[in-house]
N, C-alpha and C positions, 0 to 999 in steps of 0.2 A: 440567510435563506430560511422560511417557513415552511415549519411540516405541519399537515393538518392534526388538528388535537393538543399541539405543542402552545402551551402559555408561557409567557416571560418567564418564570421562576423555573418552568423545565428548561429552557435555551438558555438559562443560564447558571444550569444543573450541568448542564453540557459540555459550555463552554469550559467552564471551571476544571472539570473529570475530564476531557481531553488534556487540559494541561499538568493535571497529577490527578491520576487515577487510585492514589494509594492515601488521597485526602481523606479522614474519619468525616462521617457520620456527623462530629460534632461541628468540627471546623468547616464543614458544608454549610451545616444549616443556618451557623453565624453568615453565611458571606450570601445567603439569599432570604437570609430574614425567617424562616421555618423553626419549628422548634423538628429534634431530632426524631422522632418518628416519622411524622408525614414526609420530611424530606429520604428516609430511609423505603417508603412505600412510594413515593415518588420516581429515587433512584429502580426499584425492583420494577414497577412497571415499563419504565425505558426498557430496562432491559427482556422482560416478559414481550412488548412489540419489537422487538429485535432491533432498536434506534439504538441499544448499547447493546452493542456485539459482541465487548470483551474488555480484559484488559492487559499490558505488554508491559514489556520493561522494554526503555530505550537503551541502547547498546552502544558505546562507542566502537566503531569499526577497527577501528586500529591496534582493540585489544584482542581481535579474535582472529582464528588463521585465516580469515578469509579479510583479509585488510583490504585491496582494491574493488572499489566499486567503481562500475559501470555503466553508464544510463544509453540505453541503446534504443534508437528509432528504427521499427522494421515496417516495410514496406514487402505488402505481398503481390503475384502476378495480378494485373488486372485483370484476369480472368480465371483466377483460383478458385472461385467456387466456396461454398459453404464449409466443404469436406475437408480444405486445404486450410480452413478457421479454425474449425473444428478441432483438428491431428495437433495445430499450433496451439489451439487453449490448450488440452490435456498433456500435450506436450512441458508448458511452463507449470502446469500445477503440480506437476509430480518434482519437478528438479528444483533441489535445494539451493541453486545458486541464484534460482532466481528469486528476489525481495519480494519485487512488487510488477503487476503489469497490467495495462491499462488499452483498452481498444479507443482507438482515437480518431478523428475526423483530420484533414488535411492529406499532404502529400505522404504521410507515413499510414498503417494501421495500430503499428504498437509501438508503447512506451513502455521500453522493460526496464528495472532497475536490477541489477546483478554483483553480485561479490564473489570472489575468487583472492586466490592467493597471490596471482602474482597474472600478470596479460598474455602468460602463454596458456596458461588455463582459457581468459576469453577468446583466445584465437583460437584452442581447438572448439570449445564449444560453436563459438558461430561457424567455423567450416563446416561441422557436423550440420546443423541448421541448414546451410545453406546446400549441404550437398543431398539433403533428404526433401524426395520429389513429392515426399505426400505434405509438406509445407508449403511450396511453390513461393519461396521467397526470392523475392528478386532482388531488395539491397538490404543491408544491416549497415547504420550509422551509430557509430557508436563515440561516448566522449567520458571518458576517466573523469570521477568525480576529485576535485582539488579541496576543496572546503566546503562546507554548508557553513553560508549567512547567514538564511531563516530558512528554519522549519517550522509544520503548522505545530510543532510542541512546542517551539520556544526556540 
């Protein structure tokens, strides 16, 4: 995928820093042919147009108390309204169990991914969900994560 402004040595400034974000400087500018400055003026503009947002450490889940993740499809009333979006976006930005969550096309609206200790944790959270009328959800499909095959780290 092309973003406008972006040249092959930035897409693949990209590429590289999505898959180790904690790569120097030098070992960058080796693998796109740069000498270490421009590739380091390179790196600060992505990030100055907000195209590098940040950077994380990958965690394996199993080491922390929140070992069960979650990947849950919710589906809101078809007649919910913006406001019942709404109460549901600020709803997930504030709780820490939830990863990540994504508004989506198809028979669901969202794709949440959530960690918890243990599924009586995710069973009160979705009752809760489900029983607050300023969300207006009508199903939560949810499916315990077993192993990741691929992720876009590797």
């Amino acid at each position: 995928m092309s973003h406008p402004g972006l040249d092959a040595i930035d897409l693949k400034i990209l590429e590289i820093l999505r898959k180790d974000g904690r790569i120097t400087y030098q070992a960058l500018s080796g693998k796109v042919h740069l000498t270490p400055r421009p590739c380091q003026e390179r790196v600060r503009k992505l990030e100055a147009a907000g195209i590098i947002k940040g950077y994380t450490a990958r965690i394996d889940a199993s080491a922390t108390p929140r070992a069960v993740i979650v990947h849950a499809q919710i589906a809101l009333a078809s007649q919910s309204g913006r406001s019942a979006q709404q109460a549901f976006e600020a709803e997930v930005r504030k709780r820490p169990e939830v990863l990540d969550c994504w508004l989506v096309s198809g028979p669901f609206d969202y794709l949440v991914r959530l960690a918890f200790r243990d599924l009586e944790e995710y069973r009160a959270l979705t009752s809760d969900w489900l029983a607050r009328d300023a969300f207006r959800i009508e199903k939560i499909v949810g499916s315990p994560e077993l192993q990741a095959v691929k992720t876009a780290l590797g």
